[in-house]
MARKOLMI-670419 format. One line per 10 residues: their letters; for each residue x, y, z of C-alpha. Coordinates in steps of 0.05 Angstrom, whole numbers. Example, Ala and Ser with C-alpha at 12.3 -4.5 7.8 and 13.67 -1.06 7.14 Angstrom:
2
as = 246,-90,156  273,-21,143
***
This chain:
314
xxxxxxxxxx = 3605,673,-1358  3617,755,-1356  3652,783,-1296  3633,858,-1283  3680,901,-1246  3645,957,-1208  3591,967,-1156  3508,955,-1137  3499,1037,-1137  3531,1035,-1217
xxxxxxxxxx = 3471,1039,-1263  3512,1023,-1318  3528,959,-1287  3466,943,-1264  3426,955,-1318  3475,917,-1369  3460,863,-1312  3390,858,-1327  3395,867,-1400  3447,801,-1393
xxxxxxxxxx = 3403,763,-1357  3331,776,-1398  3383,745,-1453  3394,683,-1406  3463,702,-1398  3501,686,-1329  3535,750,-1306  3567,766,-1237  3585,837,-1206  3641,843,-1161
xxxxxxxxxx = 3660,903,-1117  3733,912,-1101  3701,959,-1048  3688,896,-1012  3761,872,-1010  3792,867,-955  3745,875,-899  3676,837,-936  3722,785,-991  3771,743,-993
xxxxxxxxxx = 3819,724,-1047  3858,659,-1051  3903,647,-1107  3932,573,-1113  3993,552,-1154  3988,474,-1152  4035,437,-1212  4041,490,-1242  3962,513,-1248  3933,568,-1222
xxxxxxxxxx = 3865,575,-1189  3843,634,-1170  3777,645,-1127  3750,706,-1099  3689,697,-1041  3640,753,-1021  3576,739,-979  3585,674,-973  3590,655,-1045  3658,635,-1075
xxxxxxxxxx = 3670,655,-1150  3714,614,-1191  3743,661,-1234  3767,612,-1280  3710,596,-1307  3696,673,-1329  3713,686,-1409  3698,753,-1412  3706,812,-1360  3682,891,-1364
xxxxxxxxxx = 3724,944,-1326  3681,985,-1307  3681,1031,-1238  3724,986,-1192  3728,1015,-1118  3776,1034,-1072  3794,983,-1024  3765,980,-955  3810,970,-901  3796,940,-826
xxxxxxxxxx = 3786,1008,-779  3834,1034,-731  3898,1016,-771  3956,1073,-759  3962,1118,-831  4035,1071,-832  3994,1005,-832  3939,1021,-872  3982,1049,-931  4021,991,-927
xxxxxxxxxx = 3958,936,-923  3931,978,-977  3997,976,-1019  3988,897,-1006  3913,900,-1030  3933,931,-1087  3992,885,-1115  3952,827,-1103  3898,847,-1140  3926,881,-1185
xxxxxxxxxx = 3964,821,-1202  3911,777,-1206  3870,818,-1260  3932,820,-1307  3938,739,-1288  3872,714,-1296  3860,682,-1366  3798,728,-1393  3779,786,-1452  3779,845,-1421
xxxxxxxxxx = 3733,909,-1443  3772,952,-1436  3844,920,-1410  3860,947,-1335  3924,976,-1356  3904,1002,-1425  3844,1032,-1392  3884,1073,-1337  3935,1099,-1384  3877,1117,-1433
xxxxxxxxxx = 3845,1163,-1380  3906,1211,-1379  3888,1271,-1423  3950,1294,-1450  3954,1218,-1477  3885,1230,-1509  3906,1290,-1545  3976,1274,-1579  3943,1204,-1593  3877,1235,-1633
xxxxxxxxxx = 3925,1284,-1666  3967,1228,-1683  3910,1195,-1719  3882,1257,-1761  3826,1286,-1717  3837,1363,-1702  3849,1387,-1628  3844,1456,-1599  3908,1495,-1581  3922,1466,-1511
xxxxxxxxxx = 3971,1490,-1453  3968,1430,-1396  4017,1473,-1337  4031,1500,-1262  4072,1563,-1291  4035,1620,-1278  4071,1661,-1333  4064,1603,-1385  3977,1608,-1371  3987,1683,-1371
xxxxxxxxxx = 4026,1677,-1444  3968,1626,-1467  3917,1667,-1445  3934,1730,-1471  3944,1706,-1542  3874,1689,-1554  3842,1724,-1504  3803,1703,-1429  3738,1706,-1476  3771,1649,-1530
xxxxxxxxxx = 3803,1606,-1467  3775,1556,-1427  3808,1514,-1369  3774,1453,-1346  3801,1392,-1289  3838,1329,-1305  3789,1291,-1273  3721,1303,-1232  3689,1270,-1181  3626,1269,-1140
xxxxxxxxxx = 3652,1310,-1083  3694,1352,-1131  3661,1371,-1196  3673,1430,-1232  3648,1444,-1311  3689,1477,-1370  3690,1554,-1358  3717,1614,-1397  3765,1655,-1363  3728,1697,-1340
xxxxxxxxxx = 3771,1766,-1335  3772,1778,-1262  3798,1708,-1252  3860,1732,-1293  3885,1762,-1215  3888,1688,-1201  3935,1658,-1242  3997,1654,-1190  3946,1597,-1163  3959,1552,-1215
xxxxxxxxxx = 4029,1538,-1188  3986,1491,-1132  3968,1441,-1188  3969,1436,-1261  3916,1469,-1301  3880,1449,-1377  3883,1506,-1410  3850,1507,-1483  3827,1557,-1542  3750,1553,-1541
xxxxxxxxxx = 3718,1530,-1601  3654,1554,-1626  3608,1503,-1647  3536,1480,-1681  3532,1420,-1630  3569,1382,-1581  3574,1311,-1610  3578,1242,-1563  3598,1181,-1592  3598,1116,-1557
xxxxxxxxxx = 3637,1069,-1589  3613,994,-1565  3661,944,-1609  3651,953,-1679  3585,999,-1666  3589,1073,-1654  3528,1108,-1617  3534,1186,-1642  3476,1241,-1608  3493,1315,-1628
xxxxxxxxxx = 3473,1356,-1562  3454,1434,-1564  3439,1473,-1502  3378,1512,-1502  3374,1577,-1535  3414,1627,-1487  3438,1582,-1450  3510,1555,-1426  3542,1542,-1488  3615,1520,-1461
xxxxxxxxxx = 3584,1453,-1422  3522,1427,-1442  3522,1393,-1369  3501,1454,-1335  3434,1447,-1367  3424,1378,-1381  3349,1386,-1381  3341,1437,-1423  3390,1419,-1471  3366,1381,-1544
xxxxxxxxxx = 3396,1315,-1557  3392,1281,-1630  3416,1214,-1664  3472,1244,-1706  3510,1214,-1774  3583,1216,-1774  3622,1227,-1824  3655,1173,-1859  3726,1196,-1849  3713,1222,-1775
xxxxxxxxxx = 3685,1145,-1762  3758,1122,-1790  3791,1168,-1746  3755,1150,-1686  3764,1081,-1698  3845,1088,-1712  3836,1126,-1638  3810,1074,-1605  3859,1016,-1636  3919,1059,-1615
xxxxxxxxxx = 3897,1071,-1540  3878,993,-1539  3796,1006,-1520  3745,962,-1542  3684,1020,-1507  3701,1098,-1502  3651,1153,-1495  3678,1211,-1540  3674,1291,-1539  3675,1319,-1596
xxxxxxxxxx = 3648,1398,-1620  3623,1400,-1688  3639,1465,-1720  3605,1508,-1772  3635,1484,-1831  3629,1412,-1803  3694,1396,-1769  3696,1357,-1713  3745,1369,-1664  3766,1324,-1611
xxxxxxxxxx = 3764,1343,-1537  3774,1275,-1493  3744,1205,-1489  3730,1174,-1425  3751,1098,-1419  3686,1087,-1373  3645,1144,-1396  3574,1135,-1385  3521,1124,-1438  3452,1123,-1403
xxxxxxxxxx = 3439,1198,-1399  3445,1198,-1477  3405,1131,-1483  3336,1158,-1448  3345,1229,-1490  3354,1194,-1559  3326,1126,-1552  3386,1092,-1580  3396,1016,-1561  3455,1028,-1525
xxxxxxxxxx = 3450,978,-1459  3426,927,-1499  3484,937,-1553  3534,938,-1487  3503,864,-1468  3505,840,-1537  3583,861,-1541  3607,828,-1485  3572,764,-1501  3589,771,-1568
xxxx = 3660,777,-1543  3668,721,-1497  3635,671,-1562  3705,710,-1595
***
């Protein structure tokens, strides 16, 4: 029995869903979305035993009888309309312990552990972690102080610096740029919110590596000729993606990474340099596979099923 955190518009989780059951594997999604207003939750305490259920649609899960569970895009809770902003932050605070609580409560393996997983998102985690374990990082400043990006910037250069977001979302998305020179009037805005500032490295190929378990999925990506070297997402279609080898003691490294932040899957940036370094920009908890999958033809969805039933039989 695998429990799948997320939602029906996740392709991810959908598709994993489909691989699981052409393997005659039982697998159930659940959207926290739904919670409050579409699921219940009832959590029992009875001598001592807990059972906890969850019910959706009529259908009541016992979530007991789950061994394995992927944490993948859980959603926000949604609330009852017409709740004052001092209700609904307060019914949302009580959404949140309760659930919350029962994740870290209910007896499954987790890929990747809630709490892990959150505390592996934060970037400037990522980066003293990967330099911890041997893998080169660019020069980074992570700051609101105007005078500090200034300082940063003007040590390499706006044409060797590139700022990027902590995170991104669908309504908010913005690629990696190079300062761009007339941008440098702008600074004094960084007070508003911190910045990721970073010395841009030149590179042969961007290089993605999945790492499901004990397999790692690696696809070096170039844009096309003249086009927009600093994010290969700018031009997904025209840019080449390959299967790519690592190298032994990058493979190490990676794996030391991912033991330290406590992840079991991680999607990994990484810029392979002229004389073959690779140097490590971030890793995304829940990164997404697929768009490297269709481009290479690498067995990744059906390597994602086979993990988490290999890791329930654990």
């Amino acid at each position: 029995m695998i429990l799948v955190i997320s939602h029906s518009g996740d392709d991810h989780a959908t598709e994993v869903l489909a691989a699981l059951e052409r393997g005659g594997h039982l697998a159930v999604l659940v959207d926290t979305g739904l919670f409050p207003s579409r699921s219940a939750l009832a959590i029992h305490y009875e001598n001592g035993r807990p059972h906890y259920e969850l019910s959706a649609a009529g259908r009541k899960l016992d979530l007991g009888a789950f061994r394995v569970a992927w944490w993948r895009r859980p959603q926000p809770f949604t609330l009852e309309p017409g709740m004052s902003s001092d209700v609904s932050s307060f019914a949302y605070a009580e959404c949140h312990e309760a659930i919350a609580g029962l994740w870290a409560a209910v007896d499954v393996k987790w890929i990747n552990p809630p709490a892990l997983d959150e505390v592996a998102h934060h970037k400037p985690y990522q980066l003293a972690v990967a330099a911890e374990v041997g893998l080169p990082i660019p020069a980074t400043l992570v700051t609101n102080d105007p005078d500090a990006a200034r300082r940063f910037i003007s040590e390499r250069g706006p044409a060797r610096t590139i700022y990027k977001t902590f995170l991104a979302s669908v309504h908010c998305w913005r690629e990696t740029r190079l300062v761009r020179p007339d941008e440098l009037e702008l600074l004094d805005l960084v007070r508003l919110a911190p910045v990721i500032f970073q010395e841009y490295v030149p590179a042969v190929a961007d290089i993605r590596v999945t790492v499901m378990g004990n397999r790692m999925f690696a696809a070096a990506i170039t844009p096309a000729p003249g086009g927009y070297d600093i994010d290969y997402r700018m031009d997904m279609p025209g840019a080449t993606f390959r299967p790519a080898t690592l190298p032994a003691d990058v493979k190490g490294k990676i794996g030391r990474l991912m033991k330290r932040l406590g992840l079991i899957y991680g999607a990994i940036d990484l810029r392979r340099t002229a004389d073959g370094t690779h140097v490590f920009l971030e890793i995304n908890p829940a990164g997404e596979w697929r768009f490297v999958e269709e481009r290479t033809h690498q067995p990744m969805t059906d390597a994602f099923a086979e993990m988490l039933v290999e890791f329930g039989r654990a």
